[in-house]
N, C-alpha and C positions, 0 to 999 in steps of 0.2 A: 874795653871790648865792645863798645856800642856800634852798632851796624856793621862791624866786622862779621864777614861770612865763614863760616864756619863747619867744618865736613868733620865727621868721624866716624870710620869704620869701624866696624864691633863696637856701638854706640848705643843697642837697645837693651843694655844689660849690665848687670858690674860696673868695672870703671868705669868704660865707656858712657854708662848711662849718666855715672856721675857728672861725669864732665862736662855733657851733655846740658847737662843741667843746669849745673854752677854756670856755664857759660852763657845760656840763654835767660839766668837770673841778671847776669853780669850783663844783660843787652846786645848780647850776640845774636846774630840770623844763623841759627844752628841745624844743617840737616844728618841728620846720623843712618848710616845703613848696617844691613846685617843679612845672615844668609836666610834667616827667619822672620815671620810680618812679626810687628809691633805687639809686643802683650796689652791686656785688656787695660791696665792702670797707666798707662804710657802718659805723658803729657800732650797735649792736643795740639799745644801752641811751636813741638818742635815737628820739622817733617821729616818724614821717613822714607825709605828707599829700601829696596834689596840689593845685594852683590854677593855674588861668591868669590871673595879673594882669591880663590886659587885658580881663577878663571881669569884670560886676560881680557877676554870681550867683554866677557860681565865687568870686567874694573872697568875698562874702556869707557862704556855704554852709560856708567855711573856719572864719570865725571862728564861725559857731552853735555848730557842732559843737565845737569848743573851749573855748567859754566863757571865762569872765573870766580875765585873764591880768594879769599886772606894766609887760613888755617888748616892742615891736615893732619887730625890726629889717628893712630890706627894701636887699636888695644885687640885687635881681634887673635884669638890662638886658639890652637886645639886642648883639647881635653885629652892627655895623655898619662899613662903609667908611667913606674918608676921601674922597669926593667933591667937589669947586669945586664952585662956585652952576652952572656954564654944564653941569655936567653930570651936577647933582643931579636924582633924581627924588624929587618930592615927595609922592606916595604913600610912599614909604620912608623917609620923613624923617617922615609923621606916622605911619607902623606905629611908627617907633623912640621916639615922644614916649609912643602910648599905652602903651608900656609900661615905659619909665624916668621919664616925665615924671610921666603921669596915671596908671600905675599907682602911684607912691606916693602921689597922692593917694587913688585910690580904697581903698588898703588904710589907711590913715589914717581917709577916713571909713568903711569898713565895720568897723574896729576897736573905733571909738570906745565903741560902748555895752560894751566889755566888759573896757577897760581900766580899770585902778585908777586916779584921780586923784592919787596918789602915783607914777606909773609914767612911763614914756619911750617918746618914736617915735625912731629914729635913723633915715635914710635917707642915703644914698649918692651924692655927685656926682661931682667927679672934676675933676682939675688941670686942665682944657682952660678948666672955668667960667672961670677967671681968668689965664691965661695964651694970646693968642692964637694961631693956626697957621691958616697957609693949610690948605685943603680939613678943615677940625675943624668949620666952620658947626654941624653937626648935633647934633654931640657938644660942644661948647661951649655953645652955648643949654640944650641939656638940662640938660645939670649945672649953668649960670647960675641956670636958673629953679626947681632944684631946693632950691637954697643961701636964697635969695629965700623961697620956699616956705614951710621952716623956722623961716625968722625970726618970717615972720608967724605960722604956728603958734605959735610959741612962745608970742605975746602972747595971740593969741584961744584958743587952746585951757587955758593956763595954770588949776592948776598944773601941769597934766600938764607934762614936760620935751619938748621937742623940739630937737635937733641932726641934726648932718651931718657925714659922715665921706667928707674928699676924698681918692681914694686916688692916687699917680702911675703911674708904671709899675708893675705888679706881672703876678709868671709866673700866668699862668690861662688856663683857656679860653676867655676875652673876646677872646683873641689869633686865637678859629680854627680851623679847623682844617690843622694842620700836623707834619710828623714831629718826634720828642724833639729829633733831632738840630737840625735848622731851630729848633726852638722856645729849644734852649741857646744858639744861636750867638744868635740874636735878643737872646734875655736878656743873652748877654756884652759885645754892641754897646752895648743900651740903657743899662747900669748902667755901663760904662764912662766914659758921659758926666755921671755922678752926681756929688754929692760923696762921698756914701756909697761910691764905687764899683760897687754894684749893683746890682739891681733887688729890688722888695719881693716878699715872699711873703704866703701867707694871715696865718699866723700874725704878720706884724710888723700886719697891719692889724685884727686880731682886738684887739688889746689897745687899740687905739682905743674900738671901741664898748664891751667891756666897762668901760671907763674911763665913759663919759659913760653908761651904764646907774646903776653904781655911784654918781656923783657925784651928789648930788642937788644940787647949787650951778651946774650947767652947763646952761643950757639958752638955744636960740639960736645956739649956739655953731658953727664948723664948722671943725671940727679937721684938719689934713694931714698925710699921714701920707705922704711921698711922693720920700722921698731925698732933698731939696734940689732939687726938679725945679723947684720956684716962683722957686728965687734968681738 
């Protein structure tokens, strides 16, 4: 990963930040963006940007200013409910697409002219694509069509790499907001019913994408990272 450039959107937080991290440990030029400025503990030494994914100008605007890069990761998604169809609103169901769905595509294609054709998109779905649960409607298709998505990339953008990284349960902010306290008891629940016994953190799912970054033989692929949550 040394002086490989390195983008990732939904990068100041959760996975994102993980990887963020791990990568710039690993010697990567890493700049991460988010629709939010940087929290106070951020590291110094990665730089940071704003975008609103579900903006095409905003994506646009990100990668000008960046210029050609290696790597695009994109962990960014909404914070959504677990809603039935009888009491789903569908205004909220396509806010949540355009911006885990269509925003990876759109940072995909706004990327494109400034990636290296030796380099990687990785994008983000999540164990629901393949595992069903009542009231997940929303959060299942996403990550369905997300996984879908990739594959196709893979072919028609080739040889650029393209993957998917499903994460299971993991502690973050996608949970919410809620006190430490609720948010531990939550995680002791969730990972209880693991094999792993627990639930993931950034770092277990960080070393996923730096995996298929790394890997030039992987692409298509969509890797779980996810406790045994599939089994």
């Amino acid at each position: 990963m040394k002086d490989q450039k390195i983008v990732v959107i939904g990068g100041l937080t959760g996975i994102g930040r993980a990887v963020a991290e791990q990568a710039a440990a690993a010697g990567a030029q890493v700049t991460v963006a988010g629709r939010r400025s940087a929290p106070a503990d951020f590291p110094t030494h990665i730089t940071t940007a704003q975008v609103d994914i579900g903006d095409d100008a905003s994506v646009a605007q990100l990668f000008a200013s960046i210029g050609s890069f290696d790597h695009l990761v994109v962990t960014a998604g909404p914070v959504i409910g677990s809603a039935r169809l009888a009491d789903l609103k569908i205004a909220d169901a396509m806010a949540a697409f355009n911006v885990k769905f269509f925003g990876q595509i759109r940072a995909a294609q706004q990327a494109l002219p400034y990636l290296q054709p030796n380099g990687s998109i990785t994008f983000t779905s999540g164990l629901l694509a393949r595992k069903a649960a009542p009231g997940a409607l929303v959060k299942a298709t996403m990550n369905a069509a997300t996984e879908i998505l990739a594959k196709t990339l893979a072919k028609e953008l080739a040889p650029l790499r393209v993957n998917v990284v499903s994460p299971g349960m993991v502690e973050s902010g996608m949970w919410g907001d809620m006190s430490e306290a609720d948010r531990k008891a939550m995680a002791a629940r969730a990972g209880g019913k693991l094999p792993v016994g627990r639930v993931g953190q950034g770092a277990d799912l960080a070393q996923a994408y730096l995996l298929l970054m790394q890997n030039g033989f992987m692409t298509g692929s969509v890797v779980d990272v996810d406790g045994g949550g599939l089994l």
